[in-house]
C-alpha positions as CSV (number, residue, x, y, z in Angstrom):
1,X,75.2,-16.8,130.5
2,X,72.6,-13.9,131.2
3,X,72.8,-13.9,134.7
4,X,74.6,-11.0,135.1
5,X,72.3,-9.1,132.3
6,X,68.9,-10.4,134.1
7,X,70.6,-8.3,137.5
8,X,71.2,-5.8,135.8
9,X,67.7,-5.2,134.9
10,X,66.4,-6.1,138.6
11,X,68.9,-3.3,139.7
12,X,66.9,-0.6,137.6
13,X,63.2,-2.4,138.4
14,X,63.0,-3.0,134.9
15,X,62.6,-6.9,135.2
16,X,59.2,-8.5,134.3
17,X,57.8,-11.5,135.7
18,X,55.2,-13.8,133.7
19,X,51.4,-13.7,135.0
20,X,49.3,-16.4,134.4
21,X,45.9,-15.8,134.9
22,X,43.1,-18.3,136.4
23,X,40.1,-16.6,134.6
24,X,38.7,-15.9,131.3
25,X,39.6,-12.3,129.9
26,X,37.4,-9.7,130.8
27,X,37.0,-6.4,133.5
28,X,37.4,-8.7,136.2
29,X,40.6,-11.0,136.2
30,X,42.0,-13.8,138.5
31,X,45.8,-13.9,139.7
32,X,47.2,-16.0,142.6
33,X,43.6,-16.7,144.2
34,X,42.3,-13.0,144.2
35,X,39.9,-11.3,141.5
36,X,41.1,-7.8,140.4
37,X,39.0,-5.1,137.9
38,X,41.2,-5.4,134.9
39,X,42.1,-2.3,133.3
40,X,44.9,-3.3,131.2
41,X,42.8,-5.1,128.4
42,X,43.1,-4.3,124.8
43,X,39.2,-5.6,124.7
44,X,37.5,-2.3,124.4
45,X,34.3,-3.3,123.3
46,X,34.1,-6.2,126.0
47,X,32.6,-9.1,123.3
48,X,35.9,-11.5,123.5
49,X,33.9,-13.7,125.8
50,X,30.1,-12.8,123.8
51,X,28.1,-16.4,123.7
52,X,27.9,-15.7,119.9
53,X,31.7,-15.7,119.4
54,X,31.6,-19.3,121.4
55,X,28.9,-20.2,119.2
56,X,30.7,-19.7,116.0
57,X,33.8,-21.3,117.2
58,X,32.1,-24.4,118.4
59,X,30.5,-24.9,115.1
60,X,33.5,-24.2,113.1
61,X,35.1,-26.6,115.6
62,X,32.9,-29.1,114.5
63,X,33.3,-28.7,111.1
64,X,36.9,-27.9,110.0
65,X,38.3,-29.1,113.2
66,X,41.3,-27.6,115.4
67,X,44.8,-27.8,113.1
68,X,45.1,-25.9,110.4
69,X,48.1,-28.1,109.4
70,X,49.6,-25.6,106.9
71,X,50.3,-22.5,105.5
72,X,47.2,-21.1,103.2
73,X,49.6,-21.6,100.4
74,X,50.3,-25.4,101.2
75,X,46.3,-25.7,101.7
76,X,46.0,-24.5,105.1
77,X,42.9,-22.4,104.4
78,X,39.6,-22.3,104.9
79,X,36.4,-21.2,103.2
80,X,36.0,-18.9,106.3
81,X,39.8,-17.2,105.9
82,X,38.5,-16.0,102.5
83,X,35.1,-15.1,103.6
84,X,36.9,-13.1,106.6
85,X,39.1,-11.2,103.5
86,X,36.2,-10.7,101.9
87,X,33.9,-9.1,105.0
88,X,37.1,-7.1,106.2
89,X,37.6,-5.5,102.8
90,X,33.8,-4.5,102.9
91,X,34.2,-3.4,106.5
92,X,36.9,-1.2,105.6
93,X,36.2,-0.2,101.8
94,X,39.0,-1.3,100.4
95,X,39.6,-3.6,97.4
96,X,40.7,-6.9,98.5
97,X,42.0,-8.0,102.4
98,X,44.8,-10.5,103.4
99,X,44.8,-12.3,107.0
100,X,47.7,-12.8,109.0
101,X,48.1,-14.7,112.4
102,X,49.1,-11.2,114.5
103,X,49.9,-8.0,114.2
104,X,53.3,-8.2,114.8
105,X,53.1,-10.7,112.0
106,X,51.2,-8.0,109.7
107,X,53.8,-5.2,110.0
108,X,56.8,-7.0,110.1
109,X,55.9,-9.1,106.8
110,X,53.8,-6.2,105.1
111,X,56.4,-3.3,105.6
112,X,59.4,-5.7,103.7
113,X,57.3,-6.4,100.8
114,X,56.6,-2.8,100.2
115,X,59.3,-1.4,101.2
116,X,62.4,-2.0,98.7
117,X,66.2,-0.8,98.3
118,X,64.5,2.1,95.9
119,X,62.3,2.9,99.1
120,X,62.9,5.4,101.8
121,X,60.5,4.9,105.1
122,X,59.7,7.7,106.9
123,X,58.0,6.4,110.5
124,X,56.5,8.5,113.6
125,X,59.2,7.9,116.6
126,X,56.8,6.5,118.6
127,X,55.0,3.9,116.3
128,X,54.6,0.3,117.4
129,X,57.6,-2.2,118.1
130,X,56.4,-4.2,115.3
131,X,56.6,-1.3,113.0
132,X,59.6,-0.5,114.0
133,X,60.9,-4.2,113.3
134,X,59.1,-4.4,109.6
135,X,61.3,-1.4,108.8
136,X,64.5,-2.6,109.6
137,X,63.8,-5.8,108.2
138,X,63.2,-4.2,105.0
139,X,65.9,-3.3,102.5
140,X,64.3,0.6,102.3
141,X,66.4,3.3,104.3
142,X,64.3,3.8,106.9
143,X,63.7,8.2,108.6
144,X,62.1,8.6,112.0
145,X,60.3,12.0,112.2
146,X,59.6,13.5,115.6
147,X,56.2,12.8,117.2
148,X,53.1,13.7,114.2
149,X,55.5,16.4,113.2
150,X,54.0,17.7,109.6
151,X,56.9,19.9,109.5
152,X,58.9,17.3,110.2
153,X,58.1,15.2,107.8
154,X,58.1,17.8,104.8
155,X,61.2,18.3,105.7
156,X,62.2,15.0,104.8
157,X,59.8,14.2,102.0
158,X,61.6,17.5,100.5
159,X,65.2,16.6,101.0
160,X,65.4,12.6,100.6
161,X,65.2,11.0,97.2
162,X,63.7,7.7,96.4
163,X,61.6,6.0,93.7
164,X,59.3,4.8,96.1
165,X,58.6,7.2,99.5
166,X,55.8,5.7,102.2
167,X,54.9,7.6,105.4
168,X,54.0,4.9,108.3
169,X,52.2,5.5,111.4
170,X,50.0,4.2,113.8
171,X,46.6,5.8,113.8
172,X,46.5,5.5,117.8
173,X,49.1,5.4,119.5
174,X,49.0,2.5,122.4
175,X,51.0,3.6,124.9
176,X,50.2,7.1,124.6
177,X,46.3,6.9,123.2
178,X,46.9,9.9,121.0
179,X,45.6,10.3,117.2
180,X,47.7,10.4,114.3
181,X,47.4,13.9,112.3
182,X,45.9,11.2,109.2
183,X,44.1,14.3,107.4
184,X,47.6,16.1,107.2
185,X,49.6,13.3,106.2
186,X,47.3,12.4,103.8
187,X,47.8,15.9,101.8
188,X,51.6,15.7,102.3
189,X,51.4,11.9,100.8
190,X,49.5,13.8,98.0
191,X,51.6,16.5,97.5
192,X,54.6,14.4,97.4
193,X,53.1,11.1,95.5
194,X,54.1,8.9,98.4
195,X,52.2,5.9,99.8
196,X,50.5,5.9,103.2
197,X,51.1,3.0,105.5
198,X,48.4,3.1,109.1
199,X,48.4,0.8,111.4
200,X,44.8,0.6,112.5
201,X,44.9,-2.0,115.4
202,X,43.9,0.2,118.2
203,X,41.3,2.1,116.1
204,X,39.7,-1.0,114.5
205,X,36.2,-0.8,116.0
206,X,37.2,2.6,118.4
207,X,36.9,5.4,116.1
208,X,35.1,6.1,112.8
209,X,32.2,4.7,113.8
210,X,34.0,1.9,114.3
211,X,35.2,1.4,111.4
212,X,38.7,3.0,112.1
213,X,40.8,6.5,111.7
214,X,40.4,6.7,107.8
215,X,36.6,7.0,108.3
216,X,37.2,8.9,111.6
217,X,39.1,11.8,109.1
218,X,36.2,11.0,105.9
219,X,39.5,10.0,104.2
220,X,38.1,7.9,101.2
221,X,40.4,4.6,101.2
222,X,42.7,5.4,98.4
223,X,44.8,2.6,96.5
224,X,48.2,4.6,97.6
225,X,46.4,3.7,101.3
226,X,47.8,0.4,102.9
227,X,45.9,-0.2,106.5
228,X,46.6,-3.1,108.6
229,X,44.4,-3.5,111.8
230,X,44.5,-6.7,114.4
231,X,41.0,-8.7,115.2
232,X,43.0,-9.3,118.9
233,X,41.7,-5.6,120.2
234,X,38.2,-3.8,120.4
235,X,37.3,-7.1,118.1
236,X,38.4,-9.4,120.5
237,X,39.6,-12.3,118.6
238,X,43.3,-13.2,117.2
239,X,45.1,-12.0,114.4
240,X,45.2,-9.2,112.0
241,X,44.6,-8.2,108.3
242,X,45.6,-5.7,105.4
243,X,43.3,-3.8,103.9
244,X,44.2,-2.0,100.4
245,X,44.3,-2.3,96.6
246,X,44.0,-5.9,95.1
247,X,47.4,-5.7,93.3
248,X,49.4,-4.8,97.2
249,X,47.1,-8.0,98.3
250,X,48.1,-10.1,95.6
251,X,52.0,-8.8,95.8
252,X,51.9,-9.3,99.7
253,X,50.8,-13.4,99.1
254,X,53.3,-13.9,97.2
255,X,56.2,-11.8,99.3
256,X,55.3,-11.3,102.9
257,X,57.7,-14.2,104.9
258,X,55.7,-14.0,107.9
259,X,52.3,-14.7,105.8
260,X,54.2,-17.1,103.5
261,X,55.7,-19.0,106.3
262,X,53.0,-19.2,108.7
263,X,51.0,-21.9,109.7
264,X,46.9,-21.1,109.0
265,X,45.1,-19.8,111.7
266,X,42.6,-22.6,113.0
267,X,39.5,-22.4,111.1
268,X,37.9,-22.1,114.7
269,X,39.9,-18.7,115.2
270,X,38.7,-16.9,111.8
271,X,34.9,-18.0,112.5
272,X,35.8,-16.0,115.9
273,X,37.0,-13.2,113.9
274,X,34.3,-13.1,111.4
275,X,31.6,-13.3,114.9
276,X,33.2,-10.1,116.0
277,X,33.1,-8.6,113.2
278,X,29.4,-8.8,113.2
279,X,29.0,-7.9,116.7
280,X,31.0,-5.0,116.1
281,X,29.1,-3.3,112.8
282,X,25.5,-3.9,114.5
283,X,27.1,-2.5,118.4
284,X,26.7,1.1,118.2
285,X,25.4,1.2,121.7
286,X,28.2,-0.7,122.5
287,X,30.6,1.9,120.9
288,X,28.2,4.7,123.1
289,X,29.1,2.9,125.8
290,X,32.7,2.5,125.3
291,X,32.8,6.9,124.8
292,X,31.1,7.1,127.5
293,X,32.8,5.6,129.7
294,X,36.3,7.2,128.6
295,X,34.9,10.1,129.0
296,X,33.6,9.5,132.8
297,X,37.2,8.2,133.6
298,X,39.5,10.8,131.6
299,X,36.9,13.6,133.9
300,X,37.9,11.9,137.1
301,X,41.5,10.9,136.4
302,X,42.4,14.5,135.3
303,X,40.5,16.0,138.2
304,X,42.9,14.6,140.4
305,X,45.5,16.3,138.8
306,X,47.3,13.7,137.1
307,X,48.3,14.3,133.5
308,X,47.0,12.0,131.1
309,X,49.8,12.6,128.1
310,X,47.3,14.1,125.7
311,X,44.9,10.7,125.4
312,X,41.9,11.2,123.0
313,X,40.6,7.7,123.5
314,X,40.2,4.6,125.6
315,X,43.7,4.2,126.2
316,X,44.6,6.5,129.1
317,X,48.3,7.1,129.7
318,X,49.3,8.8,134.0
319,X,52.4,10.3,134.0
320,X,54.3,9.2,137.2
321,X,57.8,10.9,136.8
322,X,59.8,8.0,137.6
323,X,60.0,4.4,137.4
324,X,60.2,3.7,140.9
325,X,56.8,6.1,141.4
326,X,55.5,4.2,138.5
327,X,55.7,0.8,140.8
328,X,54.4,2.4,144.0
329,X,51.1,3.7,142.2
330,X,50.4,0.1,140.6
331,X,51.3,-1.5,143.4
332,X,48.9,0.5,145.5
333,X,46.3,0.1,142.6
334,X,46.5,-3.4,143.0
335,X,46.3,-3.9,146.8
336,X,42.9,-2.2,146.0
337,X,41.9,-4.9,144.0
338,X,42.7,-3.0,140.8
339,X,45.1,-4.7,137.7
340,X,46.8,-1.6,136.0
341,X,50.6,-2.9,135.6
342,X,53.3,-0.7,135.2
343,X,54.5,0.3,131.9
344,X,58.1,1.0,131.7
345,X,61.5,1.4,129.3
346,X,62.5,-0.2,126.6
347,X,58.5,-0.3,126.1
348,X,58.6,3.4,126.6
349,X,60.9,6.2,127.4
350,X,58.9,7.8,130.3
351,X,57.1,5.3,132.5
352,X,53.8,5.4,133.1
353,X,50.7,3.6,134.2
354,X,48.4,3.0,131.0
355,X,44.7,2.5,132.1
356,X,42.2,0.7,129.2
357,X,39.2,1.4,129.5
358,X,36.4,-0.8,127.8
359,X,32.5,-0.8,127.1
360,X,31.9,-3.3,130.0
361,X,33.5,-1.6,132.5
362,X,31.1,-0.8,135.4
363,X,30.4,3.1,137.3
364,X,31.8,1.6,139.8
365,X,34.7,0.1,138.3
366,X,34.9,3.6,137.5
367,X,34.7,5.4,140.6
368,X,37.3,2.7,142.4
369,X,39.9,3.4,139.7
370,X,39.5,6.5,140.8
371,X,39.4,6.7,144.6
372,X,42.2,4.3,144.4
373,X,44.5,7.3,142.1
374,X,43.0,9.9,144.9
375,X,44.7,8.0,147.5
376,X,48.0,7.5,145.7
């Protein structure tokens, strides 16, 4: 039945095949008997495999068990899901936090119950998949503006009517590891009393001290503000959370389908969660490190030439012109014992390779990534 659909994709190199890796997560990763330096991981602080993470999940283990048997409406909760809400809303400065099991889950059940036929939606062009599926999944008409556009975007705050207008956007971009204009929007969404949705999963622990892009802008967390960030990134756990005003918390319990729906998150996972985002308030060197380390790599990769798509933080995008180029370069990264895979359409419209660099990563991780793009 999709035969003829999967060729079609082989035909334009677009076809992916399933890895499955023999190793924990981390800078060095294990595929078909060889070890590679991994540079594709979303783990930029480099704690998903910190002994006090295993810690807390054994113990949680031990007392709640695996299972969490139901949805936290049905009972499937645990103390530890509301002491996460509770931590995350401190973390963040908000009122009140809600968990969900992913981010994909966050955005695509957030954004509908927010978002209703009196709504329009006015979302960056290159914002997440996930975003992109909570809007048309909504009943809101749904604008894209052209990439952190303010003019753009006045435009259509200006011209389109609604009772209800919300500007989304992700605060980093993660294929193209750029920063949202968040200052900017936040006067338009002031000027033109419209809410402001960020999705803070790649800035979660990256920027702001850690603490994300609002505190990375001094942007006080307003209750028009609705951020949802991911514990699966820099915190190096699973699942994500919204952070806002105790009335969209209580609203999105009682509306989001994918929340609603769910199964609980294992009582194990949360205490991982809740580990991280210890680790993560008290790791300023760690952070240091991190920034230093981008930094180090963004010198040498740009050095060579290569144009890194206007990056400002640990995600890295190359520019390699062509899909086929695209293969040839992380194919040649990964005979030198280097995991950067390629990143190609429908993920994005101009292939690339995206290197992620993380706190653990090594000098000489470093300078290999490097000698290895030299050589390409």
């Amino acid at each position: 039945m999709f035969y003829g659909k999967i060729e079609a994709l082989k035909a334009k190199k677009l076809f992916r095949e399933l890895r499955d890796r023999r190793s924990p997560q981390g800078t060095r990763i294990a595929f078909d008997g060889r070890e590679y330096i991994n540079f594709s991981s979303n783990d930029y602080l480099g704690i998903a495999n910190h002994p006090f993470i295993i810690e807390r999940v054994k113990r949680a283990l031990d007392s709640y068990g695996f299972g969490a048997g139901a949805s936290r409406l049905l009972g499937g909760g645990s103390s530890l899901h509301n002491e996460l809400e509770t931590r995350v809303a401190q973390f963040k400065k908000t009122e009140s936090a809600l968990v969900f099991n992913s981010g994909y889950a966050a955005n695509t059940g957030i954004i509908p119950s927010v978002a209703d036929e009196d709504t329009i939606l006015l979302s960056d062009e290159l914002n997440h998949a996930s975003i992109i599926d909570g809007c048309r999944l909504s009943s809101a008409k749904t604008f894209v503006y052209a990439h952190k556009d303010i003019s753009h975007i006045e435009a259509l705050l200006q011209k389109k009517t609604a009772k209800r207008k919300i500007i989304i956007t992700d605060s980093i971009f993660s294929m193209d590891g750029d920063i949202a204009p968040l200052n900017e929007l936040y006067a338009l969404c002031g000027n033109y009393n419209a809410l402001l949705y960020v999705d803070d999963a790649h800035a979660t622990g990256v920027i702001g001290e850690g603490k994300g892009s609002l505190a990375h802008f001094n942007i006080n967390p307003e209750p028009w503000i609705i951020q949802m960030g991911t514990f699966s990134k820099a915190l190096g756990s699973l699942g994500a959370f919204l952070a806002g005003s105790a009335d969209i918390v209580r609203w999105t319990s009682n509306s989001a389908r994918s929340f609603m729906y769910s199964t609980a998150l294992p009582a194990c996972v949360i205490a991982a969660s809740l580990a991280s985002l210890e680790l993560a308030e008290k790791g300023i060197e760690r952070l240091k490190q991190l920034w230093a380390n981008r930094e180090k790599l963004a010198k040498g990769i740009t050095s060579l030439g290569y144009d890194t798509m206007g990056s400002a933080t640990p995600i890295i995008p190359i520019r390699t012109g062509s899909v086929e180029n695209t293969l040839r370069i992380s194919e040649h990264l990964r005979r030198n014992g280097i995991f950067a895979p390629a990143i190609r359409p429908p993920t994005v419209k101009e292939s690339r390779i995206r290197i992620n660099i993380t706190a653990a990563h090594t000098d000489e991780d470093i300078e290999q990534l490097v000698e290895a793009l030299r050589e390409a």
